[in-house]
C-alpha positions in Angstrom: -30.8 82.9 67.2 -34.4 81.6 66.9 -36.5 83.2 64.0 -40.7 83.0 65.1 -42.7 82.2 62.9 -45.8 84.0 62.3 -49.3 82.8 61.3 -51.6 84.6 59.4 -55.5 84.1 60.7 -57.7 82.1 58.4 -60.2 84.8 57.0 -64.2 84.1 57.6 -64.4 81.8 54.5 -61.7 79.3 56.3 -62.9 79.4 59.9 -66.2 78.3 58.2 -65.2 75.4 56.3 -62.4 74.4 59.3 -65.5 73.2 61.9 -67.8 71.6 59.1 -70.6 74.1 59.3 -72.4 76.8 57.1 -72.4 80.6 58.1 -74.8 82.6 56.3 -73.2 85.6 57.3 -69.3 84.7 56.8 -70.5 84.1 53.3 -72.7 87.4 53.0 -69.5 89.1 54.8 -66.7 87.6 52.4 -69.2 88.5 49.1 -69.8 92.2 50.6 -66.0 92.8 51.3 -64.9 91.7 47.8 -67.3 93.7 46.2 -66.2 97.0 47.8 -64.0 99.2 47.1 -62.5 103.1 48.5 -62.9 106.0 46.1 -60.2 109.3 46.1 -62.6 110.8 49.3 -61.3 107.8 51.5 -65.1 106.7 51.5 -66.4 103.1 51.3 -68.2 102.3 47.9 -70.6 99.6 47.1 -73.1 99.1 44.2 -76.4 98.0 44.9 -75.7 95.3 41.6 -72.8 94.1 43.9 -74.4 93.7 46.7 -77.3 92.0 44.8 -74.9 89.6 43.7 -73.2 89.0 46.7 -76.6 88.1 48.5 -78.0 86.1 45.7 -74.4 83.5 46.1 -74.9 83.8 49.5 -78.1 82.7 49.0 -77.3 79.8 46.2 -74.6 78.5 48.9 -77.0 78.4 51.4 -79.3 76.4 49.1 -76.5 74.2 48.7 -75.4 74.3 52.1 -79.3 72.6 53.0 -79.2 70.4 50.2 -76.0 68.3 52.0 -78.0 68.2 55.3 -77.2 71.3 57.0 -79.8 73.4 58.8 -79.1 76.4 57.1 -80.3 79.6 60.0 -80.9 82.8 58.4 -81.1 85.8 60.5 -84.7 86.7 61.0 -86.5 84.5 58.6 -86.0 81.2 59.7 -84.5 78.4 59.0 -83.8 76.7 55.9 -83.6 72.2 56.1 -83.5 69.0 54.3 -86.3 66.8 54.7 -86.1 63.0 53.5 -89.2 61.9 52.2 -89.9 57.8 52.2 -90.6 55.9 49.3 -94.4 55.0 48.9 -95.9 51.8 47.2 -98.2 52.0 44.3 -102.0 50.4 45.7 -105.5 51.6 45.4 -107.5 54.6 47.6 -110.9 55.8 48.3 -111.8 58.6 46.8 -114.1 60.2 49.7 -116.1 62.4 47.2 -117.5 59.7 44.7 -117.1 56.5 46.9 -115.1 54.8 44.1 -111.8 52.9 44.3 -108.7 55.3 42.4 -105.2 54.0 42.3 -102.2 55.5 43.7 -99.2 55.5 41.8 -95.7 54.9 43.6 -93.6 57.5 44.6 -89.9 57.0 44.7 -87.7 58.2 47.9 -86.8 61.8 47.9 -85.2 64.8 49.3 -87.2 67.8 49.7 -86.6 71.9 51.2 -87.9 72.6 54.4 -88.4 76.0 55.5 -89.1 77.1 59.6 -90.3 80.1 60.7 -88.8 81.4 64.0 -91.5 82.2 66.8 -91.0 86.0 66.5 -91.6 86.0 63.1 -95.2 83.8 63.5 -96.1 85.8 66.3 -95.6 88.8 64.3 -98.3 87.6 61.4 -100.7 86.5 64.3 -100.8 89.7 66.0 -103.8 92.5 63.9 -102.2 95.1 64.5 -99.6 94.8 61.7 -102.4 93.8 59.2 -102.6 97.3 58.0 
């Protein structure tokens, strides 16, 4: 007789790390889920210090997440990048106010945060009517 085997599904946190990419809201999920718990009423109990923590490593592996070279999309706000910035050699500069010559130091290559702003979210600022 032929015993079948059964597979459990990966959880959130596995699916995630199985196709290479970052989910802001597996992570947020996974954090929320922990931090919960049922009390003797049958009804689901979370602390707002939990769920301050759970967004805040959500947030730090999302950071993290960016720094590797991800783009990093969170829901609403925009989008969180890595930028690489090219190196820049030391010479000299007008300065436009004074006329005089002012040197420029050199600036080594670097990686620096990038932050988008979806269009919904600029057209919201542009319109006046939210200004109050």
């Amino acid at each position: 007789m032929a015993t079948k085997k059964t597979t459990k599904k990966a959880p959130a946190a596995k699916a995630k790390a199985s196709n290479g990419k970052y989910s802001f809201l597996d992570s947020l999920l996974e954090g929320v889920v922990e931090s919960t718990s049922v009390n003797k009423k049958g009804e689901v109990v979370l602390k707002k210090s939990d769920l301050k923590q759970a967004l805040e490593a959500s947030l730090l592996e999302a950071g993290k997440a960016a720094a590797r070279g991800e783009k990093v999309r969170l829901p609403v706000i925009g989008t969180l990048m890595m930028k690489d910035v090219a190196a820049r050699k030391a010479g000299k500069a007008l300065n436009r106010f004074t006329g005089e010559m002012v040197d420029v130091a050199a600036r080594p290559a670097s990686r620096k945060p990038r932050w988008s702003f979806p269009k919904s979210l600029k057209d919201l600022f542009a319109d006046k009517k939210n200004w109050k």
